[in-house]
Backbone bond lengths (Angstrom), bond angles and torsions (degrees), N, CA, C in turn:
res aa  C-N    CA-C-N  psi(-1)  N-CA   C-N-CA  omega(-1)  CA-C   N-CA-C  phi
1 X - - - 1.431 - - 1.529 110.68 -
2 X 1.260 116.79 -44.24 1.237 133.23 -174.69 1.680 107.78 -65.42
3 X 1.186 116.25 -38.06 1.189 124.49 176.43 2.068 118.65 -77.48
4 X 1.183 93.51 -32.62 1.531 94.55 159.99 1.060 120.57 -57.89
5 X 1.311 139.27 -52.52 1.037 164.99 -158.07 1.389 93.42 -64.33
6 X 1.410 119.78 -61.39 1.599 133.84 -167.51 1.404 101.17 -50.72
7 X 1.269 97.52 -55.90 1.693 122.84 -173.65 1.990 103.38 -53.37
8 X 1.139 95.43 -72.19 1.845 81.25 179.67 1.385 125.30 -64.15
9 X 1.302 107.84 -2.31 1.664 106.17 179.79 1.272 108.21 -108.72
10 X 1.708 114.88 -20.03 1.646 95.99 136.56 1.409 138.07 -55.45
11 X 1.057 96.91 -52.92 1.537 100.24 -175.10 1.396 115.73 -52.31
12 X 1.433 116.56 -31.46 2.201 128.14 -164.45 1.598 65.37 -70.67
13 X 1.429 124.77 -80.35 1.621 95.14 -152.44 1.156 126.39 -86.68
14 X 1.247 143.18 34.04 1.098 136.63 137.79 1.437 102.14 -92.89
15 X 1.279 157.40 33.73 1.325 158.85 109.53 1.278 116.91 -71.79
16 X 1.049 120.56 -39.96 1.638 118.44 157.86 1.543 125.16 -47.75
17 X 1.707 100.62 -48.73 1.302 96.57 -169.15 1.294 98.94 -102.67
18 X 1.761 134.12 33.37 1.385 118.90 146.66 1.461 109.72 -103.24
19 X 1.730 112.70 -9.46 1.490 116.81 176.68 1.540 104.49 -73.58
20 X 1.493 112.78 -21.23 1.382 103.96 171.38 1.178 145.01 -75.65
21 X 1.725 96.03 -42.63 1.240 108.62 144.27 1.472 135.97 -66.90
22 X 0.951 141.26 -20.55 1.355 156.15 164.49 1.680 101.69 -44.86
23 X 1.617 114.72 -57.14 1.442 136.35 171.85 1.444 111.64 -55.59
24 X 0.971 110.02 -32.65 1.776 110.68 -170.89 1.748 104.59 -85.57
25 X 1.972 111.62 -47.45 1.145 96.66 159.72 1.406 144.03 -61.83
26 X 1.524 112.57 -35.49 1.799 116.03 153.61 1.518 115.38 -52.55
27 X 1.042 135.06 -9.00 1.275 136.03 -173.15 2.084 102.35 -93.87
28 X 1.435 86.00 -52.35 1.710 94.68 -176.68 1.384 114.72 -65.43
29 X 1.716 117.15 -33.80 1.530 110.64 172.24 1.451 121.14 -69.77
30 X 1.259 103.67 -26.95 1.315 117.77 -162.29 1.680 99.31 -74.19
31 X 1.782 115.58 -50.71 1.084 116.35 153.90 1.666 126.26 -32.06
32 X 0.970 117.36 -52.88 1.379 147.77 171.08 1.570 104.65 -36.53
33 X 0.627 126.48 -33.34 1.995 127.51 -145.39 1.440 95.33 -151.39
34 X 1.427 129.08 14.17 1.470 127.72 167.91 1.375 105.68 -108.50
35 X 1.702 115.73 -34.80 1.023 133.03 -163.84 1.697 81.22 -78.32
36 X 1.327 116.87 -111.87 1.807 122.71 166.28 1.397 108.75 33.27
37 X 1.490 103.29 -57.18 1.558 104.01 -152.98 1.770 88.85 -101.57
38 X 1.108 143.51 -33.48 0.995 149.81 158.94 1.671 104.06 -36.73
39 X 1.193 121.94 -62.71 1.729 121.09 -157.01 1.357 88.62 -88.61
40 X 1.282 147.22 -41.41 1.437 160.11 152.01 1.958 99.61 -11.08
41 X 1.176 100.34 -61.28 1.639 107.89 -162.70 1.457 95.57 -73.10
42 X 1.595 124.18 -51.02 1.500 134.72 -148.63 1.834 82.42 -63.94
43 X 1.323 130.32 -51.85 1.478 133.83 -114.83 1.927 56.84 -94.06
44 X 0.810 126.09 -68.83 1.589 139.90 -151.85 1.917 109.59 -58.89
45 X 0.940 96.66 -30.73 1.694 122.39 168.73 1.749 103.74 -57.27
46 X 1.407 95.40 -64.70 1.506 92.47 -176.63 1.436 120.82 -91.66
47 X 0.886 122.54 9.19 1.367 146.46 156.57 1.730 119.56 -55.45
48 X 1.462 94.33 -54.93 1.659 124.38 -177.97 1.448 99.52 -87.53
49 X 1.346 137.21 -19.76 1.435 144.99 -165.78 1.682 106.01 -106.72
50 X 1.315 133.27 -2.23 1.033 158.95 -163.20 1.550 110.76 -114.86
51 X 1.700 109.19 -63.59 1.157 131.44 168.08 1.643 119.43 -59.23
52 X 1.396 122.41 -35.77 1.124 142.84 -163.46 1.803 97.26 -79.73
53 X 1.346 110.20 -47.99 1.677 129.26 -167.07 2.326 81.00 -71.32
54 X 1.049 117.46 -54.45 1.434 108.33 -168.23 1.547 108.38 -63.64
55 X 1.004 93.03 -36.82 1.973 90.22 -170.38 1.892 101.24 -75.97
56 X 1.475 133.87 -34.53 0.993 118.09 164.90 1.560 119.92 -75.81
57 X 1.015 136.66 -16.48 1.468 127.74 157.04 1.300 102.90 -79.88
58 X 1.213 135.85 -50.66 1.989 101.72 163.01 1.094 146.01 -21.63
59 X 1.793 86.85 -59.69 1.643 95.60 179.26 1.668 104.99 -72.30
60 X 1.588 122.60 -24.85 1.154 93.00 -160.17 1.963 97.12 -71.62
61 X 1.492 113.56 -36.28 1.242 97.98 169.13 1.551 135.11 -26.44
62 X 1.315 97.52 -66.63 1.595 99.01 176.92 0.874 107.64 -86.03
63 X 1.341 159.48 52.50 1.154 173.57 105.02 1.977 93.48 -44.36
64 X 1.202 98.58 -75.21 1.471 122.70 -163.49 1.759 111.10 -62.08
65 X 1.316 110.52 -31.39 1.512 122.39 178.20 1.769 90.78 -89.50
66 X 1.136 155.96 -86.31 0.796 169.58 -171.13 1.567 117.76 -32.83
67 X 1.479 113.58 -29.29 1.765 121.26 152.59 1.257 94.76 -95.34
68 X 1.759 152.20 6.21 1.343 121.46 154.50 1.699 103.18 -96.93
69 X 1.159 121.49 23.18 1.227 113.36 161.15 1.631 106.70 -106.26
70 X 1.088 88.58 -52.32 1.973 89.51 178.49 1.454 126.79 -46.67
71 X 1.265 117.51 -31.31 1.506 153.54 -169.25 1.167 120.06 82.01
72 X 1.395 123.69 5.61 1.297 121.00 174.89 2.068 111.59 -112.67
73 X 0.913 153.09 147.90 1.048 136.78 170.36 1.376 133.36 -86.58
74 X 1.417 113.76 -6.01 1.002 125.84 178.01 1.646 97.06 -99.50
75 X 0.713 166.78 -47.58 1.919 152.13 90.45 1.672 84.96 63.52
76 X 1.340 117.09 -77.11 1.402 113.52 -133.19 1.922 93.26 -80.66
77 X 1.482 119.16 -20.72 1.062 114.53 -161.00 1.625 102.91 -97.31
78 X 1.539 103.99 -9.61 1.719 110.59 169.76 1.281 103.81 -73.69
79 X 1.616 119.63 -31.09 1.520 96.40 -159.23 1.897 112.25 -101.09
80 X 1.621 99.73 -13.40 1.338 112.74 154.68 1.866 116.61 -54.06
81 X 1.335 90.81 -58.39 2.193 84.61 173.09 1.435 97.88 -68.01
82 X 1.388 145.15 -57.24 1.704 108.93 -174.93 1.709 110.40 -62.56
83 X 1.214 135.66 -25.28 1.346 121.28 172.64 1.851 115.61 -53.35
84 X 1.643 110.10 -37.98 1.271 90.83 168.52 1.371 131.21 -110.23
85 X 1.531 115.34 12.53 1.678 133.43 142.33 1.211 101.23 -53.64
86 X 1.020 140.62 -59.22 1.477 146.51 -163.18 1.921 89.16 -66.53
87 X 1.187 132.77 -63.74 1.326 135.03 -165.54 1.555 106.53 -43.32
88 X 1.304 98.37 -66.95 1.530 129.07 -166.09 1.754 95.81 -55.04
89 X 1.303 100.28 -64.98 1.945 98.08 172.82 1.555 103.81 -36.46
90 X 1.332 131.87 -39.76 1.439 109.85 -157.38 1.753 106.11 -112.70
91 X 1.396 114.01 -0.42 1.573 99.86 164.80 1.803 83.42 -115.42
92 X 0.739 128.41 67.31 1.657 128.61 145.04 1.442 109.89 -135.82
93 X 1.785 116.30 -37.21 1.750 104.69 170.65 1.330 121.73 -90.20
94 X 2.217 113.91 -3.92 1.238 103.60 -176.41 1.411 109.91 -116.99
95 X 1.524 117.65 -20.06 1.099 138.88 -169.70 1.182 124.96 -102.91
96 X 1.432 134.62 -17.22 1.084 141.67 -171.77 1.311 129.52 -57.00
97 X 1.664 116.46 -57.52 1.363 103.20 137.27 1.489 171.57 -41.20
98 X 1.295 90.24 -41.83 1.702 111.30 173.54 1.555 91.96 -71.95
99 X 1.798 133.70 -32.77 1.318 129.24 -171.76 1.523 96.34 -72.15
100 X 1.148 124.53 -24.38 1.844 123.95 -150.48 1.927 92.48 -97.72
101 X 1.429 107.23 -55.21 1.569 90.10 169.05 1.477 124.02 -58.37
102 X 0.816 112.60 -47.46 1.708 118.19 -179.74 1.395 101.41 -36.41
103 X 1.808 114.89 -74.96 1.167 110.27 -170.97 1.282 127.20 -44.59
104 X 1.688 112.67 -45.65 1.803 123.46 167.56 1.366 106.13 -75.68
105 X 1.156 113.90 17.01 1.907 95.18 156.57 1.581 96.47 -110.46
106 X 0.643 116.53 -41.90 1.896 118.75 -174.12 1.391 98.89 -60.58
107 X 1.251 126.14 -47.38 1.829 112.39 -163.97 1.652 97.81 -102.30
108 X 1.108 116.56 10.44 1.819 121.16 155.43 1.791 112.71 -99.28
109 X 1.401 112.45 -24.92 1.188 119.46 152.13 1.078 146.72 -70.71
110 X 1.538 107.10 -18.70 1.286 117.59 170.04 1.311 103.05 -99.68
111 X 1.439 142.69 -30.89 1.446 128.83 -175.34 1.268 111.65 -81.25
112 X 1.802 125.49 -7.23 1.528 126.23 173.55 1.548 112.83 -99.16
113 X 1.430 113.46 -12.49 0.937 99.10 168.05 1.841 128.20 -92.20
Protein backbone atom coordinates (compact mmCIF):
# COMPACT_ATOMS: atom_id res chain seq x y z
CA UNK A 1 0.00 0.00 0.00
CA UNK A 2 2.69 2.13 1.09
CA UNK A 3 4.45 1.62 -2.00
CA UNK A 4 1.55 2.68 -4.23
CA UNK A 5 1.34 5.56 -2.72
CA UNK A 6 5.19 6.20 -3.46
CA UNK A 7 4.44 5.21 -6.92
CA UNK A 8 1.59 7.83 -7.69
CA UNK A 9 3.27 10.61 -6.03
CA UNK A 10 5.99 9.93 -8.20
CA UNK A 11 4.38 9.94 -11.05
CA UNK A 12 1.92 13.58 -10.01
CA UNK A 13 5.41 15.01 -10.08
CA UNK A 14 6.94 13.97 -12.77
CA UNK A 15 3.62 15.06 -14.58
CA UNK A 16 3.88 18.21 -13.05
CA UNK A 17 7.23 18.78 -13.94
CA UNK A 18 6.66 17.80 -17.68
CA UNK A 19 3.42 20.13 -17.52
CA UNK A 20 5.98 22.59 -16.60
CA UNK A 21 8.13 22.08 -18.88
CA UNK A 22 5.81 21.49 -21.62
CA UNK A 23 4.64 25.38 -20.54
CA UNK A 24 8.01 26.82 -20.71
CA UNK A 25 8.46 25.25 -24.22
CA UNK A 26 4.98 26.81 -25.53
CA UNK A 27 6.11 29.88 -24.00
CA UNK A 28 9.69 29.86 -25.87
CA UNK A 29 8.10 29.13 -29.38
CA UNK A 30 5.58 31.34 -28.96
CA UNK A 31 8.35 33.83 -27.96
CA UNK A 32 9.97 32.62 -30.99
CA UNK A 33 7.41 33.58 -33.75
CA UNK A 34 6.36 36.96 -32.01
CA UNK A 35 9.75 38.11 -32.16
CA UNK A 36 10.15 36.75 -36.23
CA UNK A 37 7.09 38.34 -37.06
CA UNK A 38 7.79 41.38 -35.04
CA UNK A 39 11.46 42.13 -36.74
CA UNK A 40 9.80 40.74 -40.06
CA UNK A 41 7.24 43.81 -40.05
CA UNK A 42 9.84 46.56 -38.47
CA UNK A 43 12.64 45.51 -41.28
CA UNK A 44 9.55 45.64 -43.87
CA UNK A 45 8.06 48.93 -42.38
CA UNK A 46 11.12 50.70 -43.24
CA UNK A 47 11.54 49.27 -46.29
CA UNK A 48 7.97 50.70 -47.39
CA UNK A 49 8.99 54.04 -45.43
CA UNK A 50 12.04 54.42 -47.63
CA UNK A 51 10.11 53.54 -50.75
CA UNK A 52 7.21 55.78 -49.82
CA UNK A 53 9.90 59.01 -49.25
CA UNK A 54 11.10 58.01 -53.22
CA UNK A 55 7.82 57.85 -54.87
CA UNK A 56 6.80 61.30 -53.27
CA UNK A 57 9.89 63.09 -54.41
CA UNK A 58 9.21 61.60 -57.85
CA UNK A 59 6.05 62.59 -58.12
CA UNK A 60 6.84 65.79 -56.70
CA UNK A 61 9.47 65.95 -59.56
CA UNK A 62 7.21 65.21 -62.24
CA UNK A 63 4.75 66.93 -60.82
CA UNK A 64 7.05 70.05 -61.29
CA UNK A 65 8.46 69.16 -64.94
CA UNK A 66 5.13 68.23 -66.10
CA UNK A 67 3.32 71.85 -65.14
CA UNK A 68 6.52 73.32 -66.93
CA UNK A 69 5.38 71.64 -69.88
CA UNK A 70 1.72 72.37 -69.58
CA UNK A 71 2.43 76.01 -68.63
CA UNK A 72 0.77 76.06 -65.64
CA UNK A 73 2.32 74.26 -62.57
CA UNK A 74 -0.33 73.25 -60.90
CA UNK A 75 -1.27 71.34 -64.44
CA UNK A 76 1.55 69.08 -63.74
CA UNK A 77 0.48 68.14 -60.14
CA UNK A 78 -3.32 67.53 -61.45
CA UNK A 79 -2.21 65.19 -63.86
CA UNK A 80 0.26 63.34 -61.46
CA UNK A 81 -3.00 62.79 -58.88
CA UNK A 82 -5.13 61.41 -61.92
CA UNK A 83 -2.06 59.17 -62.86
CA UNK A 84 -2.44 57.63 -59.44
CA UNK A 85 -6.45 57.82 -59.29
CA UNK A 86 -6.17 56.13 -62.41
CA UNK A 87 -3.59 53.43 -60.59
CA UNK A 88 -5.50 52.98 -57.48
CA UNK A 89 -8.93 52.57 -59.69
CA UNK A 90 -7.30 49.58 -61.31
CA UNK A 91 -5.56 47.52 -58.46
CA UNK A 92 -8.72 48.07 -56.27
CA UNK A 93 -11.35 46.61 -59.10
CA UNK A 94 -8.71 44.13 -60.51
CA UNK A 95 -6.32 43.50 -57.90
CA UNK A 96 -7.73 43.65 -54.74
CA UNK A 97 -8.12 40.28 -54.07
CA UNK A 98 -5.32 38.37 -55.36
CA UNK A 99 -3.52 41.59 -53.19
CA UNK A 100 -5.75 40.54 -49.96
CA UNK A 101 -4.84 36.72 -50.22
CA UNK A 102 -1.30 37.19 -50.74
CA UNK A 103 -1.02 39.41 -47.85
CA UNK A 104 -3.08 36.69 -45.48
CA UNK A 105 -1.05 34.00 -46.79
CA UNK A 106 2.32 35.59 -45.95
CA UNK A 107 1.39 36.84 -42.34
CA UNK A 108 -0.36 33.22 -41.72
CA UNK A 109 2.91 31.97 -43.02
CA UNK A 110 4.93 33.66 -41.08
CA UNK A 111 3.07 33.14 -37.69
CA UNK A 112 2.97 29.11 -38.50
CA UNK A 113 6.07 28.94 -39.30
Amino acid sequence: MEENRHTIESLLGEATEFGKTSFELVKLKMLDKTSDFASSCISRSLIYLLLLAFVLFLSMGASFWLGDLLGKLYYGFFAVAGFYGLVMFVLRVFMFNWLKRVMGNYFIKKILN
